[in-house]
C-alpha positions as CSV (number, residue, x, y, z in Angstrom):
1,X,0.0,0.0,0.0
2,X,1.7,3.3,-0.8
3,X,1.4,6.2,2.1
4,X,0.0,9.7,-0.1
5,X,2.7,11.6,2.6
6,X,5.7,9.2,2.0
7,X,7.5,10.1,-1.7
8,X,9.7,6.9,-0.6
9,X,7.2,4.5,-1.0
10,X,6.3,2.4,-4.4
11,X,3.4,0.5,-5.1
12,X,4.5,-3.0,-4.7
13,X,2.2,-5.6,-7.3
14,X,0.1,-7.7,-5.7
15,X,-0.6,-10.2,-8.1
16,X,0.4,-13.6,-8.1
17,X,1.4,-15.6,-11.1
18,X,0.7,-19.2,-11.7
19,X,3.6,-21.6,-12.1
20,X,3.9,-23.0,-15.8
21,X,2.2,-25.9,-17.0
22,X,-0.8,-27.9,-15.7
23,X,-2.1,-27.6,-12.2
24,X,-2.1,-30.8,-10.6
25,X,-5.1,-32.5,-9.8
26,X,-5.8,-32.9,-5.8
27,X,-6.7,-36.6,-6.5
28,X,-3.9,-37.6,-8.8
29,X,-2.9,-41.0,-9.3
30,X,1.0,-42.2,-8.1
31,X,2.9,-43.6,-11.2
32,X,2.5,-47.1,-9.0
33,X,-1.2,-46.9,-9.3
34,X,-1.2,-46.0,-12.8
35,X,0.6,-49.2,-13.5
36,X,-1.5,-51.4,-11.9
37,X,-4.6,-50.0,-13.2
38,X,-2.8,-50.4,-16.9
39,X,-1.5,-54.3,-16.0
40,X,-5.4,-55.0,-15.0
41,X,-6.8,-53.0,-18.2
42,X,-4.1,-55.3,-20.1
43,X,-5.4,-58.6,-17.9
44,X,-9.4,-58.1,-19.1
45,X,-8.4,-57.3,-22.5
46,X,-6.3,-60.0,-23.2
47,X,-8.9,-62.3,-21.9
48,X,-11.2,-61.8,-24.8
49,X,-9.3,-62.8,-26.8
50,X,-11.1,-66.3,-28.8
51,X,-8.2,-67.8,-30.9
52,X,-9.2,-68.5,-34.5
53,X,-9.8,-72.5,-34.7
54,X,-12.3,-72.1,-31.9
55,X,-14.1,-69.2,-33.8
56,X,-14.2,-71.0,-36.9
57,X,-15.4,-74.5,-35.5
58,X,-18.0,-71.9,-33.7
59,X,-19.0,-70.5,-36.9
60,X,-18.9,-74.0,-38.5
61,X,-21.4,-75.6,-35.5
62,X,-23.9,-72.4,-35.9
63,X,-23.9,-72.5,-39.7
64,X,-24.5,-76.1,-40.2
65,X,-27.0,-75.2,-36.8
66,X,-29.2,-73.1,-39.2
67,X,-29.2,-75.3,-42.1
68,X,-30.5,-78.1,-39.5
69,X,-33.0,-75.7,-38.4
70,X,-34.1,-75.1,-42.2
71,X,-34.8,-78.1,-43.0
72,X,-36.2,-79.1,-39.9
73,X,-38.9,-76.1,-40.9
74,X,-39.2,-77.0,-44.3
75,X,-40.4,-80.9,-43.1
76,X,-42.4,-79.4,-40.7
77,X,-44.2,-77.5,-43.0
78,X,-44.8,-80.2,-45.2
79,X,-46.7,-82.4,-42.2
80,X,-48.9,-79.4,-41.1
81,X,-49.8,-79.5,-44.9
82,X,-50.5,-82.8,-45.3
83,X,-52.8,-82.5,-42.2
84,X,-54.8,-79.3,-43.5
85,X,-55.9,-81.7,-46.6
């Protein structure tokens, strides 16, 4: 604060200035957390994973599935018009 009376006082600034860069976050993780989190995120993902034979005998079962289920339809159709006549 600068005294009217005084000549030998300045005005001094009051403002504050930020350090550089990002604040940091009250709640931030430690780089150990942050690992572990990543290692588990790895652990799920990788245990999706379906290797290729078993999705192609998969594929194979539901395909020949349908067809099953085709012709199964197109017999049954044939009795329920057999028994309309």
């Amino acid at each position: 604060m600068v005294d009217p009376l005084d000549p030998g006082t300045l005005a001094l600034p009051l403002t504050f200035r930020r350090a550089r860069g990002r604040p940091r976050k009250p709640n931030a993780l430690t780089p150990a957390e942050r690992a572990r989190r990543y290692r588990a995120r790895q652990k799920t993902l990788a245990m999706h994973v379906v290797p290729m034979a078993v999705h192609h005998s998969v594929v194979r079962a539901r395909d020949e599935a349908r067809g099953e289920l085709e012709r199964l339809r197109g017999e049954l159709e044939q009795l329920l018009s057999q028994l309309r006549r």
